[in-house]
Chimera marker file (.cmm) of the C-alpha trace (Angstrom):
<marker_set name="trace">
<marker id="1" x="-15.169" y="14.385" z="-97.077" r="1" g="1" b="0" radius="0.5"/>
<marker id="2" x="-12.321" y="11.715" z="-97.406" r="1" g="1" b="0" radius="0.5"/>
<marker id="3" x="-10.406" y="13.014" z="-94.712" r="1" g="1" b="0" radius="0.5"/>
<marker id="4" x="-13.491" y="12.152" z="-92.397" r="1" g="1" b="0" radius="0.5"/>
<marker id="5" x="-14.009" y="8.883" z="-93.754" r="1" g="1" b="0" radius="0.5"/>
<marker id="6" x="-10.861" y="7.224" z="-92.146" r="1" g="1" b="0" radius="0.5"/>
<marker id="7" x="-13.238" y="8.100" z="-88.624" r="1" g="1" b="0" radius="0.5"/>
<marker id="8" x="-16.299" y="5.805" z="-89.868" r="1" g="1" b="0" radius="0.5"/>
<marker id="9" x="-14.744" y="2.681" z="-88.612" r="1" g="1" b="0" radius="0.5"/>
<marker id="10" x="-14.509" y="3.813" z="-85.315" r="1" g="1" b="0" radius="0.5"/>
<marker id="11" x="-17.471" y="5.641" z="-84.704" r="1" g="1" b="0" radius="0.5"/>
<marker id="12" x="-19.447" y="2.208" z="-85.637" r="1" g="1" b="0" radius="0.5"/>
<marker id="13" x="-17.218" y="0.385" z="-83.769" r="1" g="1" b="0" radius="0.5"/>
<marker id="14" x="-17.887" y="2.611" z="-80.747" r="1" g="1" b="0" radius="0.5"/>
<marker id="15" x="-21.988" y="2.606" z="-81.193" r="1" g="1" b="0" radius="0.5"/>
<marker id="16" x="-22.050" y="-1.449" z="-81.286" r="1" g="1" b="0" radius="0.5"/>
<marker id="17" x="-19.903" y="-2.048" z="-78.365" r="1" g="1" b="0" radius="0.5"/>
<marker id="18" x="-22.724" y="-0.830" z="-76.186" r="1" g="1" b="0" radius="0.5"/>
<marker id="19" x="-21.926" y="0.863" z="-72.544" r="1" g="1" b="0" radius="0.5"/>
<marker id="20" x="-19.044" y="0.478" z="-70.735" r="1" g="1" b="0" radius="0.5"/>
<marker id="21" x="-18.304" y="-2.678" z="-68.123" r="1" g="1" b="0" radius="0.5"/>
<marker id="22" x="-17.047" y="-0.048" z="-65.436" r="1" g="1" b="0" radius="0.5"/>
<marker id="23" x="-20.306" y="2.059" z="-65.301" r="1" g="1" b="0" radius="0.5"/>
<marker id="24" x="-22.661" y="-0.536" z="-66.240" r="1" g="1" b="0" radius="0.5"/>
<marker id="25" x="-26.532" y="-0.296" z="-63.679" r="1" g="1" b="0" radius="0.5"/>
<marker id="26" x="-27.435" y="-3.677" z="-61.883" r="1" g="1" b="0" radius="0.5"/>
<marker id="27" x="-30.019" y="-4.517" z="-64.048" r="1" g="1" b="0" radius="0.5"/>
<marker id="28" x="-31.184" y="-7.738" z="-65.909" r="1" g="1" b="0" radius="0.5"/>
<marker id="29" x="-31.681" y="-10.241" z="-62.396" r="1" g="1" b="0" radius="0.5"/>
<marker id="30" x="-28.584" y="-9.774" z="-60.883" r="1" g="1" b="0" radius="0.5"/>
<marker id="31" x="-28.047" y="-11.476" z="-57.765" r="1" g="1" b="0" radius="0.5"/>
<marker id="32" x="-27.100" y="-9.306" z="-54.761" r="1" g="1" b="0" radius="0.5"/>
<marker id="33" x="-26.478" y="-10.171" z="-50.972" r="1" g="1" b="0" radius="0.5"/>
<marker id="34" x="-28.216" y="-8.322" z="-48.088" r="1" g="1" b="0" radius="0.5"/>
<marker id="35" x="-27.354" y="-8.596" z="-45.018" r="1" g="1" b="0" radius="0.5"/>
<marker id="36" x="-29.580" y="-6.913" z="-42.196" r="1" g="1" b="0" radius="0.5"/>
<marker id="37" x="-30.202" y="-6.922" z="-38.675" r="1" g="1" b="0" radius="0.5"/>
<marker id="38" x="-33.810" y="-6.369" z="-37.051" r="1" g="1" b="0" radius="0.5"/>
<marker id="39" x="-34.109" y="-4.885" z="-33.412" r="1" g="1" b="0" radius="0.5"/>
<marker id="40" x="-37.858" y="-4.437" z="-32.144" r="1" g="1" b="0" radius="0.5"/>
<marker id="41" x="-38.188" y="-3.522" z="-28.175" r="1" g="1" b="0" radius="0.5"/>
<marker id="42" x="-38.836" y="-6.311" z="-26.701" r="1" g="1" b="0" radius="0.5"/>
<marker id="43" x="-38.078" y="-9.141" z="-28.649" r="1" g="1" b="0" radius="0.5"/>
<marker id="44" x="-34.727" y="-10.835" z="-29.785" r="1" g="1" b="0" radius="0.5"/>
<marker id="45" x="-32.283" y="-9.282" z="-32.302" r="1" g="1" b="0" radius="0.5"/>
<marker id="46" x="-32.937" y="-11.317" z="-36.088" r="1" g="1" b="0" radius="0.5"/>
<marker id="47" x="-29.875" y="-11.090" z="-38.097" r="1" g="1" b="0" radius="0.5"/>
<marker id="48" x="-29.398" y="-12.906" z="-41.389" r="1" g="1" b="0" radius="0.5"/>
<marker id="49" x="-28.371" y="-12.576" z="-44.804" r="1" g="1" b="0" radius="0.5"/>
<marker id="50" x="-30.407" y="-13.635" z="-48.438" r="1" g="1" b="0" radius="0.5"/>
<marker id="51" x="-29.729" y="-13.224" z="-51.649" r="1" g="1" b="0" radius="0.5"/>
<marker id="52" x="-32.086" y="-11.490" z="-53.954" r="1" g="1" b="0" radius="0.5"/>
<marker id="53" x="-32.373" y="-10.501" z="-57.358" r="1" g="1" b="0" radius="0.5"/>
<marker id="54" x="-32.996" y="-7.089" z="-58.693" r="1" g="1" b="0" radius="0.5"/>
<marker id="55" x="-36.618" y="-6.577" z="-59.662" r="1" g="1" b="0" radius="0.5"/>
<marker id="56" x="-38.207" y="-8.802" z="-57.661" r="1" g="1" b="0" radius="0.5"/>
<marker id="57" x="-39.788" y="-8.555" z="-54.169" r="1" g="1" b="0" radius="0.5"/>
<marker id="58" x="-37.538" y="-10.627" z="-51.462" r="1" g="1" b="0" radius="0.5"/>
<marker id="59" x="-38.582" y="-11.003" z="-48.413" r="1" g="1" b="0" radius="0.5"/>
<marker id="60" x="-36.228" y="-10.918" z="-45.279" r="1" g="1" b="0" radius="0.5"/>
<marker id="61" x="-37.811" y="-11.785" z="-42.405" r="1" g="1" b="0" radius="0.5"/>
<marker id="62" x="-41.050" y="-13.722" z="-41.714" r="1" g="1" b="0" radius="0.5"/>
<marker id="63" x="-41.342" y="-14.382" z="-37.833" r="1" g="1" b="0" radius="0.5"/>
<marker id="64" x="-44.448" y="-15.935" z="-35.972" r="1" g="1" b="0" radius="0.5"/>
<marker id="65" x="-43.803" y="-14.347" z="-32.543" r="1" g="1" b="0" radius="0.5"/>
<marker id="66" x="-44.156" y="-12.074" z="-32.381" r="1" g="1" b="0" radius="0.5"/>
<marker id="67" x="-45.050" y="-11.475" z="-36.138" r="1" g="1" b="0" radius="0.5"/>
<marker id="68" x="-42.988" y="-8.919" z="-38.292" r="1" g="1" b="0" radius="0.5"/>
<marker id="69" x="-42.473" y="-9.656" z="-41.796" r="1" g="1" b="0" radius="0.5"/>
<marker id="70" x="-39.996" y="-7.702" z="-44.052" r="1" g="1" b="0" radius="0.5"/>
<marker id="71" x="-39.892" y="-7.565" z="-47.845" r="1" g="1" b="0" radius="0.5"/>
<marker id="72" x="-37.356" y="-5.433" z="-50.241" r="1" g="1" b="0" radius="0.5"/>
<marker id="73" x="-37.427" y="-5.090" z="-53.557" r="1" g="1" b="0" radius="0.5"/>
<marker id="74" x="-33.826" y="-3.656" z="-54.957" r="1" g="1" b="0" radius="0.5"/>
<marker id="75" x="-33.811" y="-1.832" z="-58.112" r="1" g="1" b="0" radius="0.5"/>
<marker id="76" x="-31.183" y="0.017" z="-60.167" r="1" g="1" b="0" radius="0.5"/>
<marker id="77" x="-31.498" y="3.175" z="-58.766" r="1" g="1" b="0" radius="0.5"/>
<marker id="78" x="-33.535" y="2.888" z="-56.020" r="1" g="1" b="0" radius="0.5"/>
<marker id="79" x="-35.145" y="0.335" z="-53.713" r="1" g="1" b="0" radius="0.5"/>
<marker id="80" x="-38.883" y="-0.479" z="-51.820" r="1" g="1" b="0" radius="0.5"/>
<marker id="81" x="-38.943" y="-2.044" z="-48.135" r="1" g="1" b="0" radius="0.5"/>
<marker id="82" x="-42.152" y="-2.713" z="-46.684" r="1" g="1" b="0" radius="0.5"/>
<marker id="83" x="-42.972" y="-3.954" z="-42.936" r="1" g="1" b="0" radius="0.5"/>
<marker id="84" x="-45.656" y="-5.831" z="-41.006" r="1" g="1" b="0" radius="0.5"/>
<marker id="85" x="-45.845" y="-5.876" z="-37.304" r="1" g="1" b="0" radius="0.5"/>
<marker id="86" x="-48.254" y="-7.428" z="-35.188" r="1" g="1" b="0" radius="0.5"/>
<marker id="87" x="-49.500" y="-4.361" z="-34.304" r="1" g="1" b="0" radius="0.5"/>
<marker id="88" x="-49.486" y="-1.135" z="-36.534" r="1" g="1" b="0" radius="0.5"/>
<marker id="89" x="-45.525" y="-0.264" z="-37.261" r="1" g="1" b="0" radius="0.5"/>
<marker id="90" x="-44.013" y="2.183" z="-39.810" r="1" g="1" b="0" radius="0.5"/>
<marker id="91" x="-41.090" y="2.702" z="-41.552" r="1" g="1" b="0" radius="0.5"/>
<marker id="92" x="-39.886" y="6.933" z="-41.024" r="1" g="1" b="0" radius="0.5"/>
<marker id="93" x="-42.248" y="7.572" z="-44.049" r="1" g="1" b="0" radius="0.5"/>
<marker id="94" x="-44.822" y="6.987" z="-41.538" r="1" g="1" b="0" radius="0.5"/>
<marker id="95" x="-46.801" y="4.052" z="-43.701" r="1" g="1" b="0" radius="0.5"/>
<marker id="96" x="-45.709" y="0.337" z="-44.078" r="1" g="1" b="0" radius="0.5"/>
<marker id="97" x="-43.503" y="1.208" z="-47.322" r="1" g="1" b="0" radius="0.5"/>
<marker id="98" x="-40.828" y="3.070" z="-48.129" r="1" g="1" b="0" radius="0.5"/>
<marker id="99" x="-38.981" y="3.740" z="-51.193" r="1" g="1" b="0" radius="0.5"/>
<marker id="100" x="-35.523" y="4.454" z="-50.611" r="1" g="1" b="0" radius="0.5"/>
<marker id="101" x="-31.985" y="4.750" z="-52.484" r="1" g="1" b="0" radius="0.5"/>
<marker id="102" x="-28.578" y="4.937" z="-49.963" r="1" g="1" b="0" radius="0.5"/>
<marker id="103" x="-29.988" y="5.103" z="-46.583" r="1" g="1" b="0" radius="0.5"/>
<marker id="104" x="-28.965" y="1.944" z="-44.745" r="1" g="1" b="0" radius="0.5"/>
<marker id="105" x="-30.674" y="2.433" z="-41.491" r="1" g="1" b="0" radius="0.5"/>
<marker id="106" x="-34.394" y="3.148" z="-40.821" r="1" g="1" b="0" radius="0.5"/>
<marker id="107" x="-36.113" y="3.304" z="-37.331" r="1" g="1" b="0" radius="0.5"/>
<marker id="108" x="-39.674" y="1.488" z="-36.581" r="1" g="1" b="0" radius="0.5"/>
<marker id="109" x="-41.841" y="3.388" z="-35.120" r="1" g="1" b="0" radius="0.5"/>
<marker id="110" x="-45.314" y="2.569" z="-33.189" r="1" g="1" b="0" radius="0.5"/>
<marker id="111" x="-48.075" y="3.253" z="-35.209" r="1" g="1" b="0" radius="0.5"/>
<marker id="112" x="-48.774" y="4.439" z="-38.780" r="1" g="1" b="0" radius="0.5"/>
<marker id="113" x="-50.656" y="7.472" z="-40.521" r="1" g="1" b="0" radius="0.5"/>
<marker id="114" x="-51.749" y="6.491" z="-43.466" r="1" g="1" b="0" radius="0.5"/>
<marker id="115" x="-52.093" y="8.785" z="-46.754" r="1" g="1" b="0" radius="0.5"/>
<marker id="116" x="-53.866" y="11.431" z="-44.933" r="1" g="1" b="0" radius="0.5"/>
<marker id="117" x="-51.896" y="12.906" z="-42.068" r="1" g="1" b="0" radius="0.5"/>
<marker id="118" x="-54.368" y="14.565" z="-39.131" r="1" g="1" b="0" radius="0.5"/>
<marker id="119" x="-53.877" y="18.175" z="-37.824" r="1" g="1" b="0" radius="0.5"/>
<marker id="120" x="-52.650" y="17.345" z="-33.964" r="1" g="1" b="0" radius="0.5"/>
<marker id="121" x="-49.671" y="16.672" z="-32.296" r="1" g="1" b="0" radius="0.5"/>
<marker id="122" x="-48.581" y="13.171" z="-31.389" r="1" g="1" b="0" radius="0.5"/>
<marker id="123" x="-45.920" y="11.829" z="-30.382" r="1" g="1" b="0" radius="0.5"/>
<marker id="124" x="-44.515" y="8.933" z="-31.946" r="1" g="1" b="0" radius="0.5"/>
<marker id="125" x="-42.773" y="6.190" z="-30.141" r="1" g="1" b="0" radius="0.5"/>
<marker id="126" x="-39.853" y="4.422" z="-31.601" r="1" g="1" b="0" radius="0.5"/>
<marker id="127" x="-40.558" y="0.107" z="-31.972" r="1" g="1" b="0" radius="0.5"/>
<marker id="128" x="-36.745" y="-0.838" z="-33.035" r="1" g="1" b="0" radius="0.5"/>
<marker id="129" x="-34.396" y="-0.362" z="-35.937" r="1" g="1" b="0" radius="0.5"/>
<marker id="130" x="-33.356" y="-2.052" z="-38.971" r="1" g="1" b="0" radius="0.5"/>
<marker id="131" x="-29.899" y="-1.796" z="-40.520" r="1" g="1" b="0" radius="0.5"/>
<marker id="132" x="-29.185" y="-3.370" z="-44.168" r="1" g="1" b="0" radius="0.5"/>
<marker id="133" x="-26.066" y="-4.372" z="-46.058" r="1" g="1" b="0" radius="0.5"/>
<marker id="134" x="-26.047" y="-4.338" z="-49.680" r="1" g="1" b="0" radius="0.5"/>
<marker id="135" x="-23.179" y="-6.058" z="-51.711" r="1" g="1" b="0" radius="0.5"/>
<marker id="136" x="-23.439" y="-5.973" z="-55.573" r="1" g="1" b="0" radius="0.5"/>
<marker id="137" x="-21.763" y="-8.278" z="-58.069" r="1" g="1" b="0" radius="0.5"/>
<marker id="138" x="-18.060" y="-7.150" z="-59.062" r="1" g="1" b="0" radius="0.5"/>
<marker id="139" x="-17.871" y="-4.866" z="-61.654" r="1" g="1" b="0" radius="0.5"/>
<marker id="140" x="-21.417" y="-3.128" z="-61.041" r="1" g="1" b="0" radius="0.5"/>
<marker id="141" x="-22.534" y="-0.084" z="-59.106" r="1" g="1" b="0" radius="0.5"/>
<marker id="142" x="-25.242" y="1.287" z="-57.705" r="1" g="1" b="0" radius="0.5"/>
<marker id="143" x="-25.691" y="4.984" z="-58.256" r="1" g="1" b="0" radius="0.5"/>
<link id1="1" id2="2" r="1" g="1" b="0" radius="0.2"/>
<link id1="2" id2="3" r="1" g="1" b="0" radius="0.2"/>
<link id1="3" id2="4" r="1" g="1" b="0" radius="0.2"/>
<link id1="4" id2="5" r="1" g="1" b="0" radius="0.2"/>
<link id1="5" id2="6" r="1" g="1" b="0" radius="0.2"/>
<link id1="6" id2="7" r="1" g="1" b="0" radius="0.2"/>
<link id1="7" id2="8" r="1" g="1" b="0" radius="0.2"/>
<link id1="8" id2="9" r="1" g="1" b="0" radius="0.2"/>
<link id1="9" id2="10" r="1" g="1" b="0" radius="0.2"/>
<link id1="10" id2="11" r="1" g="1" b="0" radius="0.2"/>
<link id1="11" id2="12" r="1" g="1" b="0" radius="0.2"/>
<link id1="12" id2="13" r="1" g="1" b="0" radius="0.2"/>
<link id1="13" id2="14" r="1" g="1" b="0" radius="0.2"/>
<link id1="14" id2="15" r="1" g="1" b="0" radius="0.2"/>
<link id1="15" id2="16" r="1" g="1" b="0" radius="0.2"/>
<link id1="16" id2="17" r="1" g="1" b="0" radius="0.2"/>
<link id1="17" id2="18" r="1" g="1" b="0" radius="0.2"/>
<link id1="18" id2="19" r="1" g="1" b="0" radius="0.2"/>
<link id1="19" id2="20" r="1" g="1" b="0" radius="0.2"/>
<link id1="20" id2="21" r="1" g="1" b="0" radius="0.2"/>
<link id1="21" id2="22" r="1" g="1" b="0" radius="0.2"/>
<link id1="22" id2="23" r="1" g="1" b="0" radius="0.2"/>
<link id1="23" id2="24" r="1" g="1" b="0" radius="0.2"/>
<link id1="24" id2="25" r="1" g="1" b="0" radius="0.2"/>
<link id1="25" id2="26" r="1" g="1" b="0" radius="0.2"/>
<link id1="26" id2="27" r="1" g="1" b="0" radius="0.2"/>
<link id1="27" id2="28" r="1" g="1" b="0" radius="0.2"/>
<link id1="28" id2="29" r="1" g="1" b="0" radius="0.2"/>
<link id1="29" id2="30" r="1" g="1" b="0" radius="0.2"/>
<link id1="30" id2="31" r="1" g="1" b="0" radius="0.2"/>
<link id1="31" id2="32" r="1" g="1" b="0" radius="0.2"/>
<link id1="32" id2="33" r="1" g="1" b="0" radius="0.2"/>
<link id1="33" id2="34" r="1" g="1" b="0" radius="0.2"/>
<link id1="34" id2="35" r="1" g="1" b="0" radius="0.2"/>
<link id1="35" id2="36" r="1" g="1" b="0" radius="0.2"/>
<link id1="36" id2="37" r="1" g="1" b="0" radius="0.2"/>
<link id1="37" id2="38" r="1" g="1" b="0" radius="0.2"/>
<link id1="38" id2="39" r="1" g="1" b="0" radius="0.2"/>
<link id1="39" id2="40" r="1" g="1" b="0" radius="0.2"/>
<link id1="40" id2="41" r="1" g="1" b="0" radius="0.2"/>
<link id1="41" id2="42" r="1" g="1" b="0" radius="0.2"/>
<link id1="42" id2="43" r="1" g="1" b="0" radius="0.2"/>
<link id1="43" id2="44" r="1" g="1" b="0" radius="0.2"/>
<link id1="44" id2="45" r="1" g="1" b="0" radius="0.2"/>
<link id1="45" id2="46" r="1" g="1" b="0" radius="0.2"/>
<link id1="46" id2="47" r="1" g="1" b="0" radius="0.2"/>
<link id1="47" id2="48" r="1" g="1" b="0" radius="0.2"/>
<link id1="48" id2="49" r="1" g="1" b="0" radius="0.2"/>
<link id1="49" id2="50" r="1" g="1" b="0" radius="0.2"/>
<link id1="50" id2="51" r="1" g="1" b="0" radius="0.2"/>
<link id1="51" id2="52" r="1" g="1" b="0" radius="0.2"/>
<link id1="52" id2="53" r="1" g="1" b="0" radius="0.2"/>
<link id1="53" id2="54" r="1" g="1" b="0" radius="0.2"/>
<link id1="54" id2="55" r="1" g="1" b="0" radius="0.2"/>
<link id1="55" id2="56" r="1" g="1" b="0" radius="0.2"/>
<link id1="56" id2="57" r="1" g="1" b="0" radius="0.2"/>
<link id1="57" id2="58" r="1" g="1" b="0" radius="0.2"/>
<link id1="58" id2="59" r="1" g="1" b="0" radius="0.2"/>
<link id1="59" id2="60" r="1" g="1" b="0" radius="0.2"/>
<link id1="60" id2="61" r="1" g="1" b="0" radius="0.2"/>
<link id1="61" id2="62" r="1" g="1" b="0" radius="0.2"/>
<link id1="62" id2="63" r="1" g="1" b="0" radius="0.2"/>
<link id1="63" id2="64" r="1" g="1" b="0" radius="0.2"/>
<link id1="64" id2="65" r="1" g="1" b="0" radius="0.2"/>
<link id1="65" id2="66" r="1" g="1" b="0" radius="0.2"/>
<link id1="66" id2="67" r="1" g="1" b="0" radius="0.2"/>
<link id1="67" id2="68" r="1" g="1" b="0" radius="0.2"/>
<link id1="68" id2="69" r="1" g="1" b="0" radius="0.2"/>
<link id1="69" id2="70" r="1" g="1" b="0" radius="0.2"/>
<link id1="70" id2="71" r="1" g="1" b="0" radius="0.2"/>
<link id1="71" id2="72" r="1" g="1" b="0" radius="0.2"/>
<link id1="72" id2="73" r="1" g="1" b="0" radius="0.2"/>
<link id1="73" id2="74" r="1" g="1" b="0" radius="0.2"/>
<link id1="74" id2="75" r="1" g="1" b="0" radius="0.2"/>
<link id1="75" id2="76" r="1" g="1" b="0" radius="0.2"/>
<link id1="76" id2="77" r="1" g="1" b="0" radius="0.2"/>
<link id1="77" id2="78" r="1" g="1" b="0" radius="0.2"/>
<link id1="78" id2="79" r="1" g="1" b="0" radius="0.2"/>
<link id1="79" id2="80" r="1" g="1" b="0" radius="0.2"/>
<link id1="80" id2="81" r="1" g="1" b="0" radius="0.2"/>
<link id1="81" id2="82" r="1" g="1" b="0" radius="0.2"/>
<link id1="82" id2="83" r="1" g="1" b="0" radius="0.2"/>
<link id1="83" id2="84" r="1" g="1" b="0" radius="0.2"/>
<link id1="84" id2="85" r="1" g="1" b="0" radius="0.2"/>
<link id1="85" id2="86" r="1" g="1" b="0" radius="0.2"/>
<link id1="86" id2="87" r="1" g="1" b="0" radius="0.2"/>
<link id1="87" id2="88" r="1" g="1" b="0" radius="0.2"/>
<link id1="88" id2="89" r="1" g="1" b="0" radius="0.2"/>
<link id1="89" id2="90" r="1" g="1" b="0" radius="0.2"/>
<link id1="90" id2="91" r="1" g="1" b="0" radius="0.2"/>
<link id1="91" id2="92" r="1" g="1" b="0" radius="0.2"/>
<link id1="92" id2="93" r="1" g="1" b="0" radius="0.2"/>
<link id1="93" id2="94" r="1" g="1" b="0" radius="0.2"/>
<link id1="94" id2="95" r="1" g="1" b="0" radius="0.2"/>
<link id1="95" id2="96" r="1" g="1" b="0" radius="0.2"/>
<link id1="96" id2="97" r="1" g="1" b="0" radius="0.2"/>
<link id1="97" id2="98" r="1" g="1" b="0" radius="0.2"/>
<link id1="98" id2="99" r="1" g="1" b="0" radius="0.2"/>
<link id1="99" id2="100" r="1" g="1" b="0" radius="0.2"/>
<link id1="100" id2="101" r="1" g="1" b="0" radius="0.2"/>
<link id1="101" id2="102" r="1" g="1" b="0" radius="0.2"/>
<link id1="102" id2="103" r="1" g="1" b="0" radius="0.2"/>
<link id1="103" id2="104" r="1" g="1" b="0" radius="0.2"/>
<link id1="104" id2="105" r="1" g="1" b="0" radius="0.2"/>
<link id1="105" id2="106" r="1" g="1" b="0" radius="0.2"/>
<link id1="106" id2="107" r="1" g="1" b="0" radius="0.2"/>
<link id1="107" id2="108" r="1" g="1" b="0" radius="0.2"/>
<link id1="108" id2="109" r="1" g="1" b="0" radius="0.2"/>
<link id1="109" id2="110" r="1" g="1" b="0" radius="0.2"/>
<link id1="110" id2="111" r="1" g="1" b="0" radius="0.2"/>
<link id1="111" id2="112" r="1" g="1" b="0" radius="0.2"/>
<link id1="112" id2="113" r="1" g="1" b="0" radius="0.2"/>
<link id1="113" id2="114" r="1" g="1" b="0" radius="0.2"/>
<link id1="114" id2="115" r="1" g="1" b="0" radius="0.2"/>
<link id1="115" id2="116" r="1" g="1" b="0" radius="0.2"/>
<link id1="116" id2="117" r="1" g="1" b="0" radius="0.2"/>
<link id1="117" id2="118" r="1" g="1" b="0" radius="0.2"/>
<link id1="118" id2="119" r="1" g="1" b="0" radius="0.2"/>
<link id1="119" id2="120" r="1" g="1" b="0" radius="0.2"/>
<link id1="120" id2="121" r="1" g="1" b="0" radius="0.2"/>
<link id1="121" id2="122" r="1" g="1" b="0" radius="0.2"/>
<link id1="122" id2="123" r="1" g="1" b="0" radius="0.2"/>
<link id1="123" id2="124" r="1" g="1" b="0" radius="0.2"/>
<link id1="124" id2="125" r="1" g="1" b="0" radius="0.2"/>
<link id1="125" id2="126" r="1" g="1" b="0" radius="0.2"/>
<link id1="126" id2="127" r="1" g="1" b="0" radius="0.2"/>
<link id1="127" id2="128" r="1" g="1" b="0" radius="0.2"/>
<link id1="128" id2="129" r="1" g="1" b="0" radius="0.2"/>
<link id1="129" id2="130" r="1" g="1" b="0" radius="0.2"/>
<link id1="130" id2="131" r="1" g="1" b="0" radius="0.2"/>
<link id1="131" id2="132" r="1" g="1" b="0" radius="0.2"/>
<link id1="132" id2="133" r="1" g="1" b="0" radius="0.2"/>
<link id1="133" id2="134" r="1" g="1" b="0" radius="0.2"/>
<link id1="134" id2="135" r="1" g="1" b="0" radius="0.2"/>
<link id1="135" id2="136" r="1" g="1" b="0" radius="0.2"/>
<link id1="136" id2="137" r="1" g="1" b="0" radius="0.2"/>
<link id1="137" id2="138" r="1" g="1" b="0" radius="0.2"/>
<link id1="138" id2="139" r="1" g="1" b="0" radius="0.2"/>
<link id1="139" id2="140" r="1" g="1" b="0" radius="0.2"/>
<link id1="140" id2="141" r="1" g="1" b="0" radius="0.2"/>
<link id1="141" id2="142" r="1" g="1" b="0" radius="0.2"/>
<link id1="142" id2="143" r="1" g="1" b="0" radius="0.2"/>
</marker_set>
């Protein structure tokens, strides 16, 4: 027993200090800049880049004409887009909303199924493309 005592210190020492700063999640409202780039057929390219905290629904692009509106929400491990076209788009999930975790580029697509998917064959035509760009603060990373 007393030669294990010397290793108390340490072991406490160890269990306060919490996690490490290297492997530490984005968590707690970090800021993080996205940068993205919309294509839809037909229409000019939108391009910009906002800052948005994890946790909370940020929205990317809100455009009249024609309309399209684009909210993310970035999490720790994973993140939600969701689209809305003037008329019915989807993201390759085939619904407004996808959740997503490294994938940077999704495809639009004409159209959307809904939960319940029908039994015949249709063929889906592609609407444009959206890329994103994701920089986190230093000394975070996103798994």
């Amino acid at each position: 027993m007393m030669y294990r005592l010397p290793l108390l210190p340490a072991v406490l020492l160890l269990a306060i200090s919490g996690p490490l700063q290297g492997a530490a999640e984005v968590k707690s409202s970090k800021e993080i800049k996205i940068g993205f780039v919309v294509e839809l057929d037909g229409a000019d390219r939108i391009s910009g880049t906002a800052f948005c905290r994890t946790g909370n629904t940020c929205r990317l692009v809100d455009q009249k004409s024609p309309k399209l509106t684009l909210d993310i929400k970035v999490n720790s491990f994973y993140s939600e887009m969701e689209i809305d076209c003037e008329d019915d788009c989807s993201l390759p999930s085939g619904m407004r909303a996808i959740t997503f975790d490294n994938t940077r580029e999704f495809d639009i697509w004409e159209g959307e199924t809904g939960v319940l998917i029908q039994s015949v064959f249709r063929r889906w035509e592609r609407r444009g493309k959206i890329v994103l760009d994701f920089s986190y603060p230093k000394r975070t990373m996103r798994w």
